[in-house]
Every structure is written in C-alpha cells, then in structure tokens.
RODO-2510 file (C-alpha; in nm, 4 decimals, decimal comma):
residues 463
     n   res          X          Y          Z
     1     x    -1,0541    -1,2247     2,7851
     2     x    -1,2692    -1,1274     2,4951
     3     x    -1,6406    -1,0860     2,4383
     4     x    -1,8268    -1,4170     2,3591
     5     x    -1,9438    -1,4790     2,0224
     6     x    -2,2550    -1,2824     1,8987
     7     x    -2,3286    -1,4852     1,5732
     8     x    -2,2075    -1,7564     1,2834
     9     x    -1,8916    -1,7442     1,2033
    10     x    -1,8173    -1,9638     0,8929
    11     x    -1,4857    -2,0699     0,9474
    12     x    -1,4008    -2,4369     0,7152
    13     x    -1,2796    -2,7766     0,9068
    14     x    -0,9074    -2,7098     0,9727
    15     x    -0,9158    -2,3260     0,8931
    16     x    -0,7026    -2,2104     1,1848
    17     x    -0,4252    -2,4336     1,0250
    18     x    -0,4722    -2,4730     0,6856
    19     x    -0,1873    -2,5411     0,4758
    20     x    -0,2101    -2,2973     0,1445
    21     x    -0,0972    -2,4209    -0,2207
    22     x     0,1888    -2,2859    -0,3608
    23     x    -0,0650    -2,2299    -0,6567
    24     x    -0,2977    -2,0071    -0,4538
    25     x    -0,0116    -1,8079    -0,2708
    26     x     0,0420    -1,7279    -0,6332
    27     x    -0,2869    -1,6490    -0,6967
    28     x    -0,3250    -1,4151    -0,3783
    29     x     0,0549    -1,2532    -0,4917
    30     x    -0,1150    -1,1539    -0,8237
    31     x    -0,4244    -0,9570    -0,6715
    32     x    -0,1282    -0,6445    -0,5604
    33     x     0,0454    -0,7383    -0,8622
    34     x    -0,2535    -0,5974    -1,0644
    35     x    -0,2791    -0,3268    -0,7903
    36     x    -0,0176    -0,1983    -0,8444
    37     x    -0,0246    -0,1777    -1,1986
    38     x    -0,2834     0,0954    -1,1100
    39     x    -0,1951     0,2200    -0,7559
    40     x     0,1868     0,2719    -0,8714
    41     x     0,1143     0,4727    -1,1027
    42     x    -0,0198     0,7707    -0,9489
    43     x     0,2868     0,7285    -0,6657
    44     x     0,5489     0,6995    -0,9315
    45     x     0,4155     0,9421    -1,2233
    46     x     0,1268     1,1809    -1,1202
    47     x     0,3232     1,4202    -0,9467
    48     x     0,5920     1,4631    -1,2697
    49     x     0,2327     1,4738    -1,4773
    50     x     0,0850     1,7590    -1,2635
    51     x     0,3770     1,9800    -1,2559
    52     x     0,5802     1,9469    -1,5992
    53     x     0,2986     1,8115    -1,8362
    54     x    -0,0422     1,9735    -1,6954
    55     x     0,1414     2,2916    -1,5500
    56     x     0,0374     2,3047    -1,2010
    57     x     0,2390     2,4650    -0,9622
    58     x     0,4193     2,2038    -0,7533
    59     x     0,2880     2,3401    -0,4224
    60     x    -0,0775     2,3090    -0,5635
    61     x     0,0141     1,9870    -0,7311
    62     x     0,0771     1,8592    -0,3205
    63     x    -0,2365     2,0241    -0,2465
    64     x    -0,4359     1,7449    -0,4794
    65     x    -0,2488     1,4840    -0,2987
    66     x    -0,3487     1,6188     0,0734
    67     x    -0,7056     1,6571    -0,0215
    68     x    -0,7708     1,3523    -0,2583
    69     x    -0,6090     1,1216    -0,0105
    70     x    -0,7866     1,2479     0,2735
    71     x    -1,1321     1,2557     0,1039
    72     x    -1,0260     0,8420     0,0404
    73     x    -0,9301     0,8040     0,3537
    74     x    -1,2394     0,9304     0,4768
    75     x    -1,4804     0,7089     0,2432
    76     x    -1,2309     0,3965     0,3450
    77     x    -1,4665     0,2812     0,6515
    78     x    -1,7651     0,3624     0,4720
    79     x    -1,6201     0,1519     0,1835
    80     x    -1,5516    -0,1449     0,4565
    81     x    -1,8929    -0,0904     0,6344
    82     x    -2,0722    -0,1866     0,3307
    83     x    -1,8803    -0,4754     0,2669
    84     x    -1,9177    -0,6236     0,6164
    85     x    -2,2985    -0,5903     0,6089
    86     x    -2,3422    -0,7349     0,2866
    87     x    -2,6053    -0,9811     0,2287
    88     x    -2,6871    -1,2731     0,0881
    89     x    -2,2840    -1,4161    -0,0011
    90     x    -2,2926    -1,6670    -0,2873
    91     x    -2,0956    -1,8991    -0,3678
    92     x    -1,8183    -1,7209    -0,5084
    93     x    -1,7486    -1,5316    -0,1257
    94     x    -1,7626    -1,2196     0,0031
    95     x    -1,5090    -1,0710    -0,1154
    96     x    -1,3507    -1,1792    -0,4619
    97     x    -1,6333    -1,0627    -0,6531
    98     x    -1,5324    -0,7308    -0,5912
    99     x    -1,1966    -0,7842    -0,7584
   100     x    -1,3387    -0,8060    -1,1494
   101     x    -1,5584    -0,5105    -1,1447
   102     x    -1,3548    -0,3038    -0,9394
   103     x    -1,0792    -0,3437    -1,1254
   104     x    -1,1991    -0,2346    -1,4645
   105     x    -1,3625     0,0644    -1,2775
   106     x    -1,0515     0,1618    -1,1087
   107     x    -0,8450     0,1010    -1,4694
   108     x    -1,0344     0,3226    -1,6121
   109     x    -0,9980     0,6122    -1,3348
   110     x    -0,6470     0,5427    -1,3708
   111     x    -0,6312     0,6730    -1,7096
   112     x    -0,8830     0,9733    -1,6316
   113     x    -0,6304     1,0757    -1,4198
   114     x    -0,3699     1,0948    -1,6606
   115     x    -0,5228     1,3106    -1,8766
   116     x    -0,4758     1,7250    -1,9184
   117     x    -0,7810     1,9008    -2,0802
   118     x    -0,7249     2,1982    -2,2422
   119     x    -0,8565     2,4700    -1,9671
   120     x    -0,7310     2,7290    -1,7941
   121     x    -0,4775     2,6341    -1,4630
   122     x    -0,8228     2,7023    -1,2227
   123     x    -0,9810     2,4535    -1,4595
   124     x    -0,6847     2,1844    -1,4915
   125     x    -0,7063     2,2245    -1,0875
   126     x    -1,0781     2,1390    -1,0974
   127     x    -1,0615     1,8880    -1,3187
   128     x    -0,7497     1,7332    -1,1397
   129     x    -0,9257     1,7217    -0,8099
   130     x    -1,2328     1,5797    -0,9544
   131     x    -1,0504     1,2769    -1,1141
   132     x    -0,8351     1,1670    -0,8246
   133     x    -1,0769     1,2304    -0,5547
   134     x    -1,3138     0,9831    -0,7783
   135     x    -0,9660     0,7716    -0,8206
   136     x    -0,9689     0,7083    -0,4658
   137     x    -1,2859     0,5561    -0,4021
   138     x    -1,2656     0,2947    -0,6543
   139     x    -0,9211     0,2160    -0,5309
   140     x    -1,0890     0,1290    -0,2375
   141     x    -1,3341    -0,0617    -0,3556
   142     x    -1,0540    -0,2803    -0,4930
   143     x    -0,8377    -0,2569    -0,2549
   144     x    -1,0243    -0,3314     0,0886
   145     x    -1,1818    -0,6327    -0,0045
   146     x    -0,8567    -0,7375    -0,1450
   147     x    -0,6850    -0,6293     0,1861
   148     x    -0,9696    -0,8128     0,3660
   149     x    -0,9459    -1,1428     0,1806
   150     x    -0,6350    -1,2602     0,3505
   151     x    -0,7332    -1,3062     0,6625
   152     x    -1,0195    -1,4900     0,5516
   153     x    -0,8210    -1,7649     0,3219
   154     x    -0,6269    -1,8753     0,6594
   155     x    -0,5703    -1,7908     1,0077
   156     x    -0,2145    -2,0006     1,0595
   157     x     0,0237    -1,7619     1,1617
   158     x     0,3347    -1,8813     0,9261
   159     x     0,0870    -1,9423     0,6302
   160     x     0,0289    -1,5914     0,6530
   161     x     0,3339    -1,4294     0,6956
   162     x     0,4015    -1,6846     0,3542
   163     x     0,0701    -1,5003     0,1762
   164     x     0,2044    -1,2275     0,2888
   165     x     0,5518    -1,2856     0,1272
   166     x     0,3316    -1,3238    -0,1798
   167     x     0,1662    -1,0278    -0,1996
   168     x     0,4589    -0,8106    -0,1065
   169     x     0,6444    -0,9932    -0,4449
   170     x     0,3187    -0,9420    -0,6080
   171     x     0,3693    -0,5741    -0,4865
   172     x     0,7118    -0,5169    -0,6160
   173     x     0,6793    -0,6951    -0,9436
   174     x     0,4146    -0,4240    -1,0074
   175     x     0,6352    -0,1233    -0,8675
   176     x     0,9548    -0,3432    -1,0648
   177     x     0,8053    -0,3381    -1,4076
   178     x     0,5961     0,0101    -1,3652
   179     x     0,9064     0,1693    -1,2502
   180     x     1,1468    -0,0033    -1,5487
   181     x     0,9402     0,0677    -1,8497
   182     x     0,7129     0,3529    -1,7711
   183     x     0,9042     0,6415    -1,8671
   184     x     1,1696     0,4999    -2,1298
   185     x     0,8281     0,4413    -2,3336
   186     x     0,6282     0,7591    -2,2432
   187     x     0,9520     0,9707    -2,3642
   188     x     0,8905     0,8331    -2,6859
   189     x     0,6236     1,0121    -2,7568
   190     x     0,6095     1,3299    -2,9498
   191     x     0,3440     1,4433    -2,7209
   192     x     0,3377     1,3391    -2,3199
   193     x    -0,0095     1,4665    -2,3565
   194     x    -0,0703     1,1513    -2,5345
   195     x     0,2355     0,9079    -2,4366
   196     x     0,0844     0,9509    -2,0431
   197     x    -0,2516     0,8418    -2,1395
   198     x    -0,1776     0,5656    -2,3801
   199     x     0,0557     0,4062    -2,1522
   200     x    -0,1369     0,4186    -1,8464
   201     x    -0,3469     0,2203    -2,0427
   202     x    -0,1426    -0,0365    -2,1333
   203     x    -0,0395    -0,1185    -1,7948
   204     x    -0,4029    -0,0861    -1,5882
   205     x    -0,5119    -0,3389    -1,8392
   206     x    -0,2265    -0,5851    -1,7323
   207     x    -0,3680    -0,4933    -1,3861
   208     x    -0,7240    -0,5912    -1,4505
   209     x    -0,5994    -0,9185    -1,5962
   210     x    -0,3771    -1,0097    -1,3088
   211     x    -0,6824    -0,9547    -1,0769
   212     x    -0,8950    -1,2231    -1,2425
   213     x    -0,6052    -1,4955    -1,1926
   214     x    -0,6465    -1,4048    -0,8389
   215     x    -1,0170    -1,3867    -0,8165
   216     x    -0,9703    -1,7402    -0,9991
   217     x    -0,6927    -1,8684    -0,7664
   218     x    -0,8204    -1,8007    -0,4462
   219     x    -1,0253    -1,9586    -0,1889
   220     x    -1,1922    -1,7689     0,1164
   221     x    -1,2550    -2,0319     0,4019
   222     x    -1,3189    -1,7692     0,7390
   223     x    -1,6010    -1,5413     0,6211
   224     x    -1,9122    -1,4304     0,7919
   225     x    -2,2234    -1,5498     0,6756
   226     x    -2,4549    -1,2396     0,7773
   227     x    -2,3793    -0,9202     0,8511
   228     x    -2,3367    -0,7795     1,2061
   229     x    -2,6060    -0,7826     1,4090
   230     x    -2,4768    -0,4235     1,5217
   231     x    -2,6716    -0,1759     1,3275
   232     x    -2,4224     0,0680     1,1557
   233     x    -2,3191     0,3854     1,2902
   234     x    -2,0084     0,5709     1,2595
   235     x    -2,0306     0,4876     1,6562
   236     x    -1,9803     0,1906     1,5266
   237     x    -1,6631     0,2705     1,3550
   238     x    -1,5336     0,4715     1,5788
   239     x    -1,5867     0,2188     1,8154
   240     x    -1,4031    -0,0828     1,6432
   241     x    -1,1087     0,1440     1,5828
   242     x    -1,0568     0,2605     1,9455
   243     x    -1,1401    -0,0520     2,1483
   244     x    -0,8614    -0,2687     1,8983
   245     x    -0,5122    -0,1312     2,0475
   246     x    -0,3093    -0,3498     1,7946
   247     x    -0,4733    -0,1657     1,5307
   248     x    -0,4046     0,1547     1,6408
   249     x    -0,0507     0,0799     1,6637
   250     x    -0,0377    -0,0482     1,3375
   251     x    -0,2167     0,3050     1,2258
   252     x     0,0359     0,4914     1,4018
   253     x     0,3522     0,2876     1,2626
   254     x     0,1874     0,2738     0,9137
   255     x     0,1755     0,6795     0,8631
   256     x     0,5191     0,6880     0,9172
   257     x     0,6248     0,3697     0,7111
   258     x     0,4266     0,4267     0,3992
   259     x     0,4955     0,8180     0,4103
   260     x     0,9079     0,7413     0,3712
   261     x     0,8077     0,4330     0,0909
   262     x     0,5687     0,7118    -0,1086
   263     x     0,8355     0,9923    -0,1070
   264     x     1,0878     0,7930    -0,1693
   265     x     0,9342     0,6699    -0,5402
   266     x     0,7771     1,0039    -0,5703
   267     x     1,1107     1,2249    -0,5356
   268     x     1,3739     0,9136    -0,7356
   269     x     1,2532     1,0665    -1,0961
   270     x     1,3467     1,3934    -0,9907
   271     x     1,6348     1,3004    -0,8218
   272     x     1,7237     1,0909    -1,1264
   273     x     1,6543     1,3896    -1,3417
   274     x     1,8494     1,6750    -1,1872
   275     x     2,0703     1,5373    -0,9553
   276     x     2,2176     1,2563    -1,1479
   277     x     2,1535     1,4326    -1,4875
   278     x     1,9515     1,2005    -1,7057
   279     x     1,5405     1,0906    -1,5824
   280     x     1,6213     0,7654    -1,8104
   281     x     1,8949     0,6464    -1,5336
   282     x     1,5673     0,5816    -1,3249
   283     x     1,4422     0,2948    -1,4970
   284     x     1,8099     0,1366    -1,4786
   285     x     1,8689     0,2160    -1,1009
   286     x     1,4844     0,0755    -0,9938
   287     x     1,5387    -0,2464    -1,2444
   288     x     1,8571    -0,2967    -0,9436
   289     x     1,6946    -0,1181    -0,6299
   290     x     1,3689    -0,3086    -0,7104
   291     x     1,5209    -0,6075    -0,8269
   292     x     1,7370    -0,6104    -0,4941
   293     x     1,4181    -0,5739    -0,2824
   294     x     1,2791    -0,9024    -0,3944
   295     x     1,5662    -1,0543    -0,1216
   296     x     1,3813    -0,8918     0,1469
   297     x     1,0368    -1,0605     0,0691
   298     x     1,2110    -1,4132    -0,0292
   299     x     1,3752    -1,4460     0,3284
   300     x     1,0485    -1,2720     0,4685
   301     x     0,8131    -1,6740     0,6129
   302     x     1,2183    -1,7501     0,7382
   303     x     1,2501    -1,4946     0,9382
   304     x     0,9292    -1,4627     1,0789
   305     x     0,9780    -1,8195     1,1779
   306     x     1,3023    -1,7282     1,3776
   307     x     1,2094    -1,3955     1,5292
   308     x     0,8169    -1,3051     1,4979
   309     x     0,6756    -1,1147     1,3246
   310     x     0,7528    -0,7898     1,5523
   311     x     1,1384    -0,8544     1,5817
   312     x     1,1594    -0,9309     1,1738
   313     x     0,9477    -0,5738     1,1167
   314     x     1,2523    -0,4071     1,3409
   315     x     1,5397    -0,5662     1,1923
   316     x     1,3909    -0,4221     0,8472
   317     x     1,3290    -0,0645     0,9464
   318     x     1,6881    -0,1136     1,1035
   319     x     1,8616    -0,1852     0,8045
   320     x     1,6164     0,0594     0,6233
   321     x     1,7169     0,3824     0,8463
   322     x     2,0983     0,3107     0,8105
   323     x     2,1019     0,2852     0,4692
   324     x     1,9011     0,5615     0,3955
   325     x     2,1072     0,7722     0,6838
   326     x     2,4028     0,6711     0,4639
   327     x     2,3253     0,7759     0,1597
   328     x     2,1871     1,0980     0,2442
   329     x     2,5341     1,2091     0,3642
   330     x     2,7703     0,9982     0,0738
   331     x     2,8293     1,2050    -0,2519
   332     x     2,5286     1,1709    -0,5006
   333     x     2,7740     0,8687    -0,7002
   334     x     2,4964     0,6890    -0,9289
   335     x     2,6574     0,3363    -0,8433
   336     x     2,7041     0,4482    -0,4538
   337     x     2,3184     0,5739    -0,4343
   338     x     2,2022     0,2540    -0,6361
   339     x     2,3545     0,0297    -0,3611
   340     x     2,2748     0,2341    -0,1088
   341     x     1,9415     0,2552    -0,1839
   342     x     1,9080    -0,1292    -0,3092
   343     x     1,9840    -0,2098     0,0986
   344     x     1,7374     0,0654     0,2440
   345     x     1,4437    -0,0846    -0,0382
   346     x     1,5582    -0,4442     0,1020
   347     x     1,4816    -0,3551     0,4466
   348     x     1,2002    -0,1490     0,3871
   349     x     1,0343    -0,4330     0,1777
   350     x     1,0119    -0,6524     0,5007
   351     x     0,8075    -0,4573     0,7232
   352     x     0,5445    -0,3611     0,4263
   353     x     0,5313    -0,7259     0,3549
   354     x     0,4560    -0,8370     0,7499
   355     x     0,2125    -0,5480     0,7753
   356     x    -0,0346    -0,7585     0,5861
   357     x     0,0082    -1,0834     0,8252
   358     x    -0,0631    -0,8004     1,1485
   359     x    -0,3647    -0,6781     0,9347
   360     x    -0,5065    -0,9847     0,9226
   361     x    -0,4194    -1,1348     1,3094
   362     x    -0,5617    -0,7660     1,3887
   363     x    -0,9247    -0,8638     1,2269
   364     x    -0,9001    -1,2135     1,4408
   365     x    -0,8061    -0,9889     1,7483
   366     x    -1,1124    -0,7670     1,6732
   367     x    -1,3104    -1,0866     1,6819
   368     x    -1,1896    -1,2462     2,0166
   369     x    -1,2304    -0,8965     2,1605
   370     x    -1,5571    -0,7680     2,0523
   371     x    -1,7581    -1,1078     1,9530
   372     x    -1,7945    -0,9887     1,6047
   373     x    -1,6214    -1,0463     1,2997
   374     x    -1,5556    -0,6861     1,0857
   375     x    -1,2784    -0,8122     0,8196
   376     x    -1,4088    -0,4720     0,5810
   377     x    -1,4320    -0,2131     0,8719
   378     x    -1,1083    -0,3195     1,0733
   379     x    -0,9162    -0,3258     0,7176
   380     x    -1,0790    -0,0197     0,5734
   381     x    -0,9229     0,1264     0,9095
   382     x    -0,5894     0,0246     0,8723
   383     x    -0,5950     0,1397     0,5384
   384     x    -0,7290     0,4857     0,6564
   385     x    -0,3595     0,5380     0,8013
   386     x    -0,2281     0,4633     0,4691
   387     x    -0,4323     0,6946     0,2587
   388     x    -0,3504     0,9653     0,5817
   389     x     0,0468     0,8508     0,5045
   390     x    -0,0146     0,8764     0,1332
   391     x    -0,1660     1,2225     0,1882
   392     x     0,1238     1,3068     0,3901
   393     x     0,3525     1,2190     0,1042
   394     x     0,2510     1,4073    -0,1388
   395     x     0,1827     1,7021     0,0229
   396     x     0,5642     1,7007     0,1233
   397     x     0,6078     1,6007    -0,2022
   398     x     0,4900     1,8697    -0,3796
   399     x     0,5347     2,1322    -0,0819
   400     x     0,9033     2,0190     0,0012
   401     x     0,9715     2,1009    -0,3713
   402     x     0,8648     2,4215    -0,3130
   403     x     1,0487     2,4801    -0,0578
   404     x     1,3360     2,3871    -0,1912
   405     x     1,3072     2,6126    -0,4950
   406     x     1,2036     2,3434    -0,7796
   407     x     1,1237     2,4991    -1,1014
   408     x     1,0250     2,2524    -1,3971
   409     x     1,2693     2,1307    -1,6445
   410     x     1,5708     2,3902    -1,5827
   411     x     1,8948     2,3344    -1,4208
   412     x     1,8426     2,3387    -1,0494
   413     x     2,0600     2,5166    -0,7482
   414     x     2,2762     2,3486    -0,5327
   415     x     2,0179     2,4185    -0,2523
   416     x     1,7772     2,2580    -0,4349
   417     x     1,9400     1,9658    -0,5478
   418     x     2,0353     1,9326    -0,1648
   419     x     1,6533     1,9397    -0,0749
   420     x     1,5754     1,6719    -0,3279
   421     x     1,8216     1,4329    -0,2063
   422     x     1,6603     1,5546     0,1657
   423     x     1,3118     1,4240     0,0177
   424     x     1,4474     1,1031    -0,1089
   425     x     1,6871     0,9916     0,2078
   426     x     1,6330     1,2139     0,5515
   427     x     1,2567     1,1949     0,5805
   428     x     1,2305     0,8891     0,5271
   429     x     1,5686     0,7565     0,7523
   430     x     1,3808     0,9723     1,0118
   431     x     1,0137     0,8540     0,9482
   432     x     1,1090     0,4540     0,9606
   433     x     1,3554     0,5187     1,2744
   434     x     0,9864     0,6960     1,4465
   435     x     0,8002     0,3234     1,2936
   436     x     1,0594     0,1178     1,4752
   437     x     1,0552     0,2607     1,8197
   438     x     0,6621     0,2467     1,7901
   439     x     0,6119    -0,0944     1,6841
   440     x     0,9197    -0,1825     1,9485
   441     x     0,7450    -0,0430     2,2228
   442     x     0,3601    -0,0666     2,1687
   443     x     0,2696    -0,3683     1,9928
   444     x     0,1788    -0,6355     2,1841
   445     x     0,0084    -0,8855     1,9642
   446     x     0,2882    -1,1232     1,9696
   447     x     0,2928    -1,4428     1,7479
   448     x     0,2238    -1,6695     2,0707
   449     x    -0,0666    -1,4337     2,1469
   450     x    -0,2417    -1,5007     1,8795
   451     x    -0,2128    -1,8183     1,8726
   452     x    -0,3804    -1,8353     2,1889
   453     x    -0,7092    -1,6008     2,0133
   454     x    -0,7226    -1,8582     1,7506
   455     x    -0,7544    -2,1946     1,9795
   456     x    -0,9922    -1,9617     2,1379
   457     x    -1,2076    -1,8626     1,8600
   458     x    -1,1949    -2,2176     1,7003
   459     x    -1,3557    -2,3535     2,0470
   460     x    -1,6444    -2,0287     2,0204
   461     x    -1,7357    -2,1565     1,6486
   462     x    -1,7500    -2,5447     1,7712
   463     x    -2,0258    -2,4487     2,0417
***
C-alpha cells in the first residue's frame, strides 16, 4: 500500500470522474498542436539545414543532436523541480501560465536555430551548439508543464486515454501540415539562407497562437496548492524516479519508441530525395502517411475501452514492426513505401498517443506511493527518456549517414541508398519490436490498478 498523505491536495468535487467537454479536449489537442509547430521542426528540417545549407559535416551535424539533447535532458528535472515548488498559484493554475510566455520564448529559439551566420565551420559549430542547447530549455519550459497539465484536468481513466486521443491529433496535425508545406515553400526561395528562417517563422507563430486557445480552453481541477514539504535535492529526484517502477518502464519503452518515430521523419527527406529521386515527393507521401495516421488516434478511447491501455500500446507497436519489417525488404516503389509506411505511422501513432494517459496515471501512482504529489518532477522524468531517445536519433541520424557514405546533394551509391532505407525502416522495426516486449512484460500499472489508487487517493483528500 502506499505512503499516507503528507499535505493538501486540491483535487475539485467529482475530479476522479469528471466528464471533459468536447470543447476542452479540443482545447488540450491544440497545446501539441502549437508544439509541434515548433518541436517538428527541428525533427523534420534541422538535420537537412546543418548539413546541405550551413555545411556541417553530417557526423558533426549528429554530434549537436547527442549533446543538445542530452544537455535538455539533463535541465528537464530541474525544469519540473521548479514548477512543483512553485508558490503562491493564482487563479489561472499552476501550470497554463507557462504556456503564453513560453511559447513566444521558445518561437523565437526556433528561428535562432534556423539561422547560418557567416563564420568559419568551427564557428557555425559554436554557434549551432549554442542555439539548440538554449532551444532545449525553453522547449521544456513549454513542454513539461504542458505534459504535466493532463493529469491535473482529470484522473478518469477513459477521459484520459480521450485527452490523450486529443493531443496525439493535436500532435499529428502539427507534424501533418509542417511536413506538407514546409519544404515545397522553402524551395522557393532563391536563398535557403533566407527561405529557412522566414518560414520557420511563419509556422512558430501559428504555434504560439494555438497555445493560447489551449491556455484559454483548459481547466486544471487536481493541482497542489503548496509545494512539497520535501526540501529539494537531486536526492530528491533521484529518488522519485527510482522508487516509481511504472515510470521507469515507461523510460525504458519510451527511448526505444520515440528513437524509431525521430529517425523515421528525420531520414523520409533524404530518402525522398535520393532514393525516390525528387525531395518534393515528401510533402505528397506525408500529406497520405500522416493523413493515414489520424485512424490510429480516432479508434485510440475505443480501443482502450476494449483492451487497456497496455494491450492497445502492443497491438500498435505490432502492426508498427510488421509494416516497417515489410517495407524495408519490398523494392523502394513510391506507392508500395507510401502504404507501407501509412500502416507502420498508423500503428505507431497509438502507442505515442496512450503514452500520455500512462504519464499521467504514473504522477497519480507517484502520489499513492510516496504521499506527495510531483506532477513537474515525475513528467520532467519521463520526458528525460525522450530527450535521451531524441539524442539517440540524431546521433544515428547524422552518424548512420556517415556511415553509410552520404555526401550532400550528389547522386548517392547503391550502398548508401541501402543504408538510408536501413535508417528509415530496420531501426526502427527493431527499436518498436524491443518497446513491445518491454511494456508486455514489465508494466504493471494496469487500468483496474489504477482505478483502485484513485478510490484510494479520493478517500486520503476527504480526511
């Protein structure tokens, strides 16, 4: 059984089973809507920026990746700490507030990061570094109290997995439209030097605007009142992260899962490029890959109804591995790969979009277990295995091409074609078929378990 209560939760009449608006489901959808109208960007395009517009070598170009991400990762629970001991909440909650500022900040970065000075490659390296590490923290500053606010609009276990839904559409509308119009409209441009810039712009401002509908929409109703009585440590940290197993699992499926989802938009514009002959075919085959994805999330509350949470995350990686596994070995056919790839994006969309709901039964977990509520540490720890996964990414990313003999806007070998289609379908048919057997076999925070930490919990606050 868990720890008793410490302290105050607030937690509104009805909380536990609160039935959400359509309206503010929409709401919540648009907060990754908008961050992905920033986040996207550097997953999709700042790779292809470093290496054929700023002229860094592709392995160094992964380098920036490894070390930004990791130096985000790193500030991620110190990010979360300061949210969770936050003082004196107002009115508007303890986390939306974050969502305006932070999001002009972060747009911003965005386009800071687009942007080649005229220096020498040491310089461009510096100055590279610089702007993404910088990137990274106000990313999180967005992000985790985004991440965090969740759990705190409801803690009924179908009403998430339904927010949930919502923010994974939110998700892929951003990755949809980024991934459609980015490039048919940067190749317009005379100059990428200028097109890359100017059109980063464009879409982080759409981002910032889409975060103030959901600041707007949005209603937190489980939130702490004070901050932990706990003074912080990274003990502390350390501690919440080990003593919640859930979370760990998560962690551990996570690196694999968003390290096959990063390479996999990170190596399609090359692929597109030199494989299939023509970068433009990229924004036709995501508008369809994308597009197809958006079946994954709409079935998503269904079949979490019918099979849990755990089961439904399996069923996607399933369908994910085979169709990746699939098209690795077909010929690289444009119409084959599209449909192909339409399935594995369909499955892969389903665990992403529970992965939220676990996040935030994880924080309730960390609650029961430790008598403390820590929505900003436990989800600035969770998303510490994504920036790790991210880091991972693009360090293959730019290290795999490499490897494979990439050189910048020639014809490439067969070898090297072979390694780009490698990239784009083995790793990550092998990385998801490593995230099913894990959250298979380790998780055990079933739906019915929960449940159980909730009645709990609701009894604690009534005393």
């Amino acid at each position: 059984m868990g720890a008793t209560a410490l302290k105050p939760v607030h937690v509104e009449e009805q909380a536990a089973t609160t039935k959400i608006s359509l309206k503010e489901k929409i709401s919540y959808g648009m907060g990754d809507f908008g961050n992905g109208f920033m986040f996207d960007l550097g997953q999709l395009y700042l790779l292809k920026f470093f290496t054929d517009v700023a002229g860094i070598p592709a392995i160094a170009a992964g380098g920036i990746f490894a070390a930004s991400k990791l130096f985000a990762a790193f500030c991620d629970p110190i990010v979360g700490s300061s949210i969770d001991y936050r003082k004196n909440i107002g009115p508007r909650g303890k986390f939306r507030p974050y969502l305006i500022m932070g999001s002009i900040a972060l747009a911003i970065l965005t386009i800071l990061t687009f942007i080649s000075p005229n220096l020498s490659t040491s310089g461009k390296l510096i100055y590279a570094y610089a702007s993404y590490m910088i990137w990274g923290i106000g990313y999180s500053f967005v992000n985790i109290p985004y991440g965090s606010l969740g759990a705190a609009i409801t803690q009924d276990t179908v009403e998430r997995a339904s927010l949930s839904s919502f923010r994974q559409a939110g998700s892929l509308g951003a990755l949809f439209v980024t991934s459609v119009i980015v490039m048919p409209i940067i190749v317009h441009f005379a100059n990428p030097k200028v097109g890359y810039p100017v059109v980063m712009g464009i879409m982080s401002l759409i981002g910032v605007i889409a975060f103030f509908f959901c600041y707007k929409g949005t209603r937190e109703r489980v939130v702490n009142q004070s901050p932990p009585r706990e003074k912080l440590t990274p003990w502390l940290i350390i501690k919440t992260f080990i003593s919640n197993k859930p979370l760990l699992v998560l962690v551990l499926m996570t690196v694999f899962t968003i390290s096959a989802y990063n390479i996999k938009s990170a190596m399609l514009v090359y692929f597109a490029q030199y494989n299939l002959g023509n970068v433009e075919l990229m924004a036709y085959m995501n508008f369809i890959i994308i597009g197809s994805s958006f079946i994954g999330v709409l079935f998503l509350p269904k079949l979490v109804k019918k099979f849990g949470k755990r089961n439904t995350a399996m069923i996607g990686l399933g369908v994910s591995v085979i169709a990746d596994t699939i098209n690795f070995l077909a010929p690289s056919n444009v119409v084959l790969f599209t449909i192909l790839a339409s399935i594995a994006f369909i499955g892969i969309s389903i665990p992403n979009g529970i992965t939220w709901a676990f996040v935030s039964d994880i924080i309730d977990y960390g609650e029961w277990e430790s008598g403390e509520r820590k929505d900003g540490i436990t989800y600035s720890l969770f998303n510490f295995s994504r920036k790790l996964a991210q880091s991972l990414a693009g360090t293959l990313s730019g290290i795999g091409l490499g490897l494979v003999g990439y050189i910048p806007n020639v014809a490439q070998s067969a070898g090297t074609l072979l390694g780009i289609k490698g990239l784009l379908c083995l790793y990550p048919a092998i990385a998801l078929a490593i995230a099913m057997l894990i959250i298979g076999f380790m998780y055990k925070l079933t739906d019915s378990k929960h449940e159980e930490i909730v009645a709990e919990l609701k009894l604690r606050n009534q005393q």
